[in-house]
C-alpha positions in Angstrom: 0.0 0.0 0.0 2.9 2.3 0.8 4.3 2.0 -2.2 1.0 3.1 -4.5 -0.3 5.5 -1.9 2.8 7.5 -2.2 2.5 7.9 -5.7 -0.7 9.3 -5.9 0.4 11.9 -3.1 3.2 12.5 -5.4 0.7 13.1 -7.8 -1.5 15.0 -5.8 1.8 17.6 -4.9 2.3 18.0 -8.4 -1.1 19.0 -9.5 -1.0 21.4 -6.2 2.2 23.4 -8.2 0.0 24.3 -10.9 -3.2 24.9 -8.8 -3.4 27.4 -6.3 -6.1 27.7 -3.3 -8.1 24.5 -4.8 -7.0 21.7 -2.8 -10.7 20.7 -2.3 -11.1 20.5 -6.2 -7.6 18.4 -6.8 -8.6 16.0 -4.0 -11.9 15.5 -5.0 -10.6 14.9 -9.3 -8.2 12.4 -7.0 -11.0 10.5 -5.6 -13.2 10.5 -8.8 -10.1 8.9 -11.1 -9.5 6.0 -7.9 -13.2 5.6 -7.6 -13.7 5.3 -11.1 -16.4 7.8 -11.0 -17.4 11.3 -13.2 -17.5 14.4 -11.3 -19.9 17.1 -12.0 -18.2 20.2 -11.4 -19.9 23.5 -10.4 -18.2 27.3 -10.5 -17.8 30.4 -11.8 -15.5 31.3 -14.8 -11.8 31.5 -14.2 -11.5 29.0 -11.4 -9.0 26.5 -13.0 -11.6 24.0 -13.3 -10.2 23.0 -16.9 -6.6 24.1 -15.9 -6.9 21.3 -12.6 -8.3 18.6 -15.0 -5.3 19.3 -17.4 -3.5 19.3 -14.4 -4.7 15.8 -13.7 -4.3 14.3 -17.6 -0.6 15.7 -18.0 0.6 13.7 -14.9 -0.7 10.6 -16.0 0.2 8.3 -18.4 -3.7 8.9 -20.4 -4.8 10.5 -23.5 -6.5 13.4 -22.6 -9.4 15.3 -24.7 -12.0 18.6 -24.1 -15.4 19.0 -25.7 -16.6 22.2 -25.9 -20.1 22.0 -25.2 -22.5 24.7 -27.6 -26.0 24.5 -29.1 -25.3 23.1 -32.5 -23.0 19.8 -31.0 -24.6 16.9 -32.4 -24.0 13.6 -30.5 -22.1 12.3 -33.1 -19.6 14.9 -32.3 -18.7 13.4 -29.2 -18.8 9.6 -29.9 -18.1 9.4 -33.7 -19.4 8.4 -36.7 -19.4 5.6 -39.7 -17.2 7.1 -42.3 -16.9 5.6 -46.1 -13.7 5.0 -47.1 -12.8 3.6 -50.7 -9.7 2.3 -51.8 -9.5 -0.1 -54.9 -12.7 0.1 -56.5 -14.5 -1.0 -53.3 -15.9 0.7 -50.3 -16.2 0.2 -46.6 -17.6 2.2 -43.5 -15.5 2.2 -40.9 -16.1 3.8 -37.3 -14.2 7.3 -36.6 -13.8 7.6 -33.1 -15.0 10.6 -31.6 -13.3 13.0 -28.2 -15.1 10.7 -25.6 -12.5 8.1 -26.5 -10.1 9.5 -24.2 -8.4 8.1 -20.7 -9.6 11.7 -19.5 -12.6 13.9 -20.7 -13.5 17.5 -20.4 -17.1 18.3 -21.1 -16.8 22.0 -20.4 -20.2 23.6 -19.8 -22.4 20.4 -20.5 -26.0 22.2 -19.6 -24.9 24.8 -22.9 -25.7 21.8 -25.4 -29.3 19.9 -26.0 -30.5 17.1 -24.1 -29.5 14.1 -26.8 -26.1 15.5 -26.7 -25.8 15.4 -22.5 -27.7 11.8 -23.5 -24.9 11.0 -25.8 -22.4 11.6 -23.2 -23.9 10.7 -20.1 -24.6 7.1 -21.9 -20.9 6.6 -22.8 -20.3 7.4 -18.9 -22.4 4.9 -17.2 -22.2 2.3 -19.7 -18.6 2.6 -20.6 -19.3 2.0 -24.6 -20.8 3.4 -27.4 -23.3 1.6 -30.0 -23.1 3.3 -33.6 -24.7 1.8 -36.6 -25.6 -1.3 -34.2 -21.6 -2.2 -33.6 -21.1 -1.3 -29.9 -17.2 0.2 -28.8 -15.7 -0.4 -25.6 -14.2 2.5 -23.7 -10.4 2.0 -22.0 -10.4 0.6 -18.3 -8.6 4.0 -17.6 -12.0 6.5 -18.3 -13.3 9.7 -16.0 -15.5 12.4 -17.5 -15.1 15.8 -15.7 -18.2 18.0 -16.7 -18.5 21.6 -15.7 -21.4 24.0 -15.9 -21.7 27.5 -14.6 -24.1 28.6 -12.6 -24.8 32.1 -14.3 -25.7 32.8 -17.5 -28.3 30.3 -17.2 -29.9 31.6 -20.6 -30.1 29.0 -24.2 -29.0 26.2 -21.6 -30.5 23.0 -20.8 -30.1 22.2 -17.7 -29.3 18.4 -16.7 -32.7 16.1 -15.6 -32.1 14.8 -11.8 -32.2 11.2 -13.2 -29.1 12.2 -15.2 -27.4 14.4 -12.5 -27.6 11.2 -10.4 -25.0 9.4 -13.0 -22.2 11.7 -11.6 -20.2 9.9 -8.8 -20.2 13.5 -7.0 -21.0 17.3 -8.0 -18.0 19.3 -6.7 -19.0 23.1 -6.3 -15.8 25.8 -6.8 -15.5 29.1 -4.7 -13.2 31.9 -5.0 -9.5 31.0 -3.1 -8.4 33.2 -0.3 -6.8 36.4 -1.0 -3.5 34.7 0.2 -3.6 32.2 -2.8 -4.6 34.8 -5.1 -1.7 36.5 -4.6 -0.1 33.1 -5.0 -2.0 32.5 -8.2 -0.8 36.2 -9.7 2.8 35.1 -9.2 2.7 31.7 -10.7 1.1 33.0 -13.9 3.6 36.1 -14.3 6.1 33.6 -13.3 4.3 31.6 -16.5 4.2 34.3 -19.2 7.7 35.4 -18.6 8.9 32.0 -19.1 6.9 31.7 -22.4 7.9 34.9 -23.9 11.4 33.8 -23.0 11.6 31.1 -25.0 9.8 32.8 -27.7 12.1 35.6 -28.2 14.9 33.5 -27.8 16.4 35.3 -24.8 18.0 33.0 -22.0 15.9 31.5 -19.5 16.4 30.1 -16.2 17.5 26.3 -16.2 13.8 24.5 -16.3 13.4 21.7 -13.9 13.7 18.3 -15.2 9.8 17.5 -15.6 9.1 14.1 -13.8 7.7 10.8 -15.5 4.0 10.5 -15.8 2.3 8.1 -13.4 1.9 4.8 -14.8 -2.0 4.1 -15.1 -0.9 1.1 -13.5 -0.8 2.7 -10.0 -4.4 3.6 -10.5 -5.5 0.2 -11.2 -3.2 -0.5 -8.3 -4.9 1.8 -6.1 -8.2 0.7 -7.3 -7.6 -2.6 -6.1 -6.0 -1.9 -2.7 -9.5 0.5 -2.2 -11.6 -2.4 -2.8 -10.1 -4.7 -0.2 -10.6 -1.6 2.5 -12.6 -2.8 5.4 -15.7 -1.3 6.1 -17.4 -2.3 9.6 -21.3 -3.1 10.0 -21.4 -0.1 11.8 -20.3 2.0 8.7 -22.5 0.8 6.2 -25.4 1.1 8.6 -24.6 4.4 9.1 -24.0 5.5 5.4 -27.6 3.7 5.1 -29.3 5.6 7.6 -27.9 8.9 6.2 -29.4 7.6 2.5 -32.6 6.8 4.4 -33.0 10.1 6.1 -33.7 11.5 2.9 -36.2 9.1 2.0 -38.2 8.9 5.5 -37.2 12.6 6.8 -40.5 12.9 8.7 -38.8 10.5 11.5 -36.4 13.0 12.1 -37.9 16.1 12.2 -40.5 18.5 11.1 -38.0 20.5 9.2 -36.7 18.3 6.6 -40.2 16.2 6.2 -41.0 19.7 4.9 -37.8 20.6 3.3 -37.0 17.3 1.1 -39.6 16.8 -1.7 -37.4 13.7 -3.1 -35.0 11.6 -1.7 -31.4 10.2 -2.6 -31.3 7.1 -5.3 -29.5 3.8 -4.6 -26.7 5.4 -6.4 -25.8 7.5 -3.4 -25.4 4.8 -1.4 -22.8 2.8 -3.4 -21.1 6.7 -4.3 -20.7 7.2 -0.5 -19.4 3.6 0.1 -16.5 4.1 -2.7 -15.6 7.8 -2.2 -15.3 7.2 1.8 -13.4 3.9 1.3 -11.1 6.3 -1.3 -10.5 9.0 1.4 -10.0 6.9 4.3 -7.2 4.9 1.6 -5.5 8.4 1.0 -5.8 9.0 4.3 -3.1 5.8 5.1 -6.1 4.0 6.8 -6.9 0.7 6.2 -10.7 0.7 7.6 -13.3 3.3 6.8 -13.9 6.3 10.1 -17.1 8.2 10.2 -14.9 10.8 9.4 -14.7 9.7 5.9 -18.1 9.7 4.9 -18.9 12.9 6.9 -15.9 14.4 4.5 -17.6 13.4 1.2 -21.1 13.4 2.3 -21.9 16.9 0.3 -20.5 15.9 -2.5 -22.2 12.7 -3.2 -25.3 14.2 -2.1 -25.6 17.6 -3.8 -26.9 16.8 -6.6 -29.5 13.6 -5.8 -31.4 15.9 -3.3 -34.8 16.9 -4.5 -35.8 19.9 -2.7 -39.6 21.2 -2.1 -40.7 24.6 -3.4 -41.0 25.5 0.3 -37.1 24.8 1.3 -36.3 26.8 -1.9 -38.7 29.5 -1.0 -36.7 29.6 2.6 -33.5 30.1 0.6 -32.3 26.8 1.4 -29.4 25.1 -0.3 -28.9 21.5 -0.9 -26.0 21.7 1.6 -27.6 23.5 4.6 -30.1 20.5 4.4 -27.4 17.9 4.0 -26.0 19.4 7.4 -29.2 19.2 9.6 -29.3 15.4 8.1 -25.7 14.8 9.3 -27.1 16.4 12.8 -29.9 14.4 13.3 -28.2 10.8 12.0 -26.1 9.2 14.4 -23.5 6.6 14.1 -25.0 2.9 15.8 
C-alpha cells in the first residue's frame, strides 16, 4: 500500500504546483479517477476548473481530450461516426472515433448543449461503450469524464434532468481561493508568461526543472484494487444507510426536513458514498473506513440527488444546509 499510496500523493503535490487555493477540487478529481467515477463540477469562470483537469491528464500516463459543449453539438460529435472509405474500387464504412474516446474527458459547460447531446455523453459514462450503426465500442479501463457547468448565464442552456445528474459519482462546487492564494496564483502566472515569452524571443531563460515521469496508469489500477479490499465495519455501512434513508423517511427525524426534502437520494448514493469514503480513508493511510470519511464526502455525493420542495427553496435553502441538519440528526450505531 505504501508503495502506490505514495505515488498518488506524489501526484496530488504535483497537481498542487499548478493549482493554487483548490486543494478541495484536486482531492476531490483524486478521488473521482480511484473511484472510477465522473464528477460534476460547479463554478464560476476562471476557477481553473479546466486548468486542474489538465492538471490531472498531463501527470498521468492517459490520453487526454476537451469538448466544448454549444447549441449546435450533435452527438455524433462526441462519440463518432461511420465514415466511407474507398480504396481499390470497393468501399467500406469504418467507425471514426469521436473525443469521448479519451483516458480523460473535459465536457466544459455540459448544460450549454441539447439534451440528446448530454444523453450522448452521459450514456458513454455509465455504460462505458458506445453503440453506432448497431456495432457497440468499448471504452479503456482507464475513463473519468469531468463536466463543468456554470451557474450564471443560465440563458439558451439546458439544464441536466435529476435522473441524469444522479450518473455523476459526485457534483463538486468551486468558490473563489483566499486572498492569500490569489496573490499566490498572480505570481505563478507572471512567473508563466515570462517563461513563455522567454523562449519565444529567444532570450536566455532560467535552467527548467527536469519535468518528472508521468504516473503509470498502473498505479491507479493499483490503487483501485487496494480501495476495494478496505474494510468497512457493520457499523459503517449502517450508518451511510441511515444517512441515505434520512432523505427518503425525513418525517422520522424532524418537522423540518419532512418539509424541506420533496425527493429523496437514489440507490446510487449509497454505493457513491461507500466508494468515495473507502477512497478517502485509503488516501488518508487508513486501512478501515472512520465516520470521518463519509462525513468528508457526504456533500458531494449528495448535492446533486437531493430533490428539494418549493418550500425549502422558497426559505432560501441550499442542498447543503439540508445535508448538514441530516448529518445532525443521524447518528452513528
Amino acid at each position: 500500500m505504501t508503495d502506490t499510496l505514495d505515488q498518488v500523493l506524489d501526484l496530488k503535490d504535483r497537481m498542487q504546483q499548478s493549482i493554487i487555493g483548490q486543494e478541495g477540487v484536486i482531492d476531490r478529481l483524486v478521488i473521482g479517477l480511484l473511484a472510477n467515477g465522473n464528477l460534476l463540477v460547479e463554478g464560476l469562470p476562471g476557477l481553473a476548473k479546466t486548468r486542474a483537469i489538465k492538471a490531472l491528464a498531463k501527470n498521468i500516463d492517459a490520453h487526454f481530450s476537451r469538448i466544448q459543449f454549444t447549441p449546435d453539438l450533435l452527438p455524433s460529435d462526441v462519440t463518432g461516426t461511420e465514415v466511407y472509405h474507398q480504396s481499390g474500387g470497393t468501399g467500406t464504412f469504418r467507425f471514426e472515433k469521436g473525443p469521448i474516446f479519451a483516458n480523460i474527458v473535459l465536457a466544459d459547460e455540459i448544460n450549454r448543449a441539447p439534451a440528446k447531446v448530454q444523453a450522448a455523453l452521459l450514456e458513454a459514462m455509465e455504460e462505458r461503450q458506445v453503440t453506432v450503426s448497431g456495432t457497440t465500442h468499448e471504452m479503456e479501463p482507464l475513463f473519468m469524464v469531468m463536466a463543468t457547468q456554470n451557474p450564471v448565464e443560465q440563458e439558451g442552456t439546458y439544464p441536466l434532468p435529476e435522473a441524469q445528474m444522479d450518473r455523476f459519482l459526485m457534483h463538486v462546487m468551486i468558490t473563489y481561493p483566499p486572498v492569500e492564494d490569489e496573490v499566490k496564483v498572480i505570481r505563478l502566472v507572471r512567473g508563466e508568461e515570462q517563461a513563455a515569452l522567454a523562449k519565444t524571443n529567444g532570450g536566455e531563460t532560467a535552467p527548467a526543472k527536469e519535468r518528472p515521469a508521468p504516473i503509470s496508469r498502473d498505479i491507479v489500477f493499483a490503487a483501485r484494487a487496494e480501495i476495494a479490499a478496505l474494510h468497512v465495519s457493520e457499523a459503517i455501512e449502517r450508518y451511510m444507510a441511515d444517512l441515505v434513508q434520512a432523505t427518503r423517511t425525513p418525517e422520522l427525524y424532524s418537522e423540518d426536513l419532512a418539509r424541506w426534502i420533496e425527493i429523496g437520494v437514489s440507490p446510487r448514493a449509497s454505493i457513491a458514498l461507500d466508494k468515495c469514503s473507502r477512497t478517502h480513508a485509503w488516501l488518508k493511510g487508513r486501512d478501515y473506513v472512520d465516520p470521518v470519511d463519509v462525513r468528508a464526502i457526504l456533500n458531494d455525493v449528495f448535492r446533486h440527488r437531493l430533490s428539494l420542495s418549493f418550500e425549502a427553496d422558497g426559505d432560501g435553502l441550499s442542498p447543503d444546509r439540508v445535508i448538514e441538519d441530516i448529518a445532525a440528526q443521524v447518528a452513528l450505531t
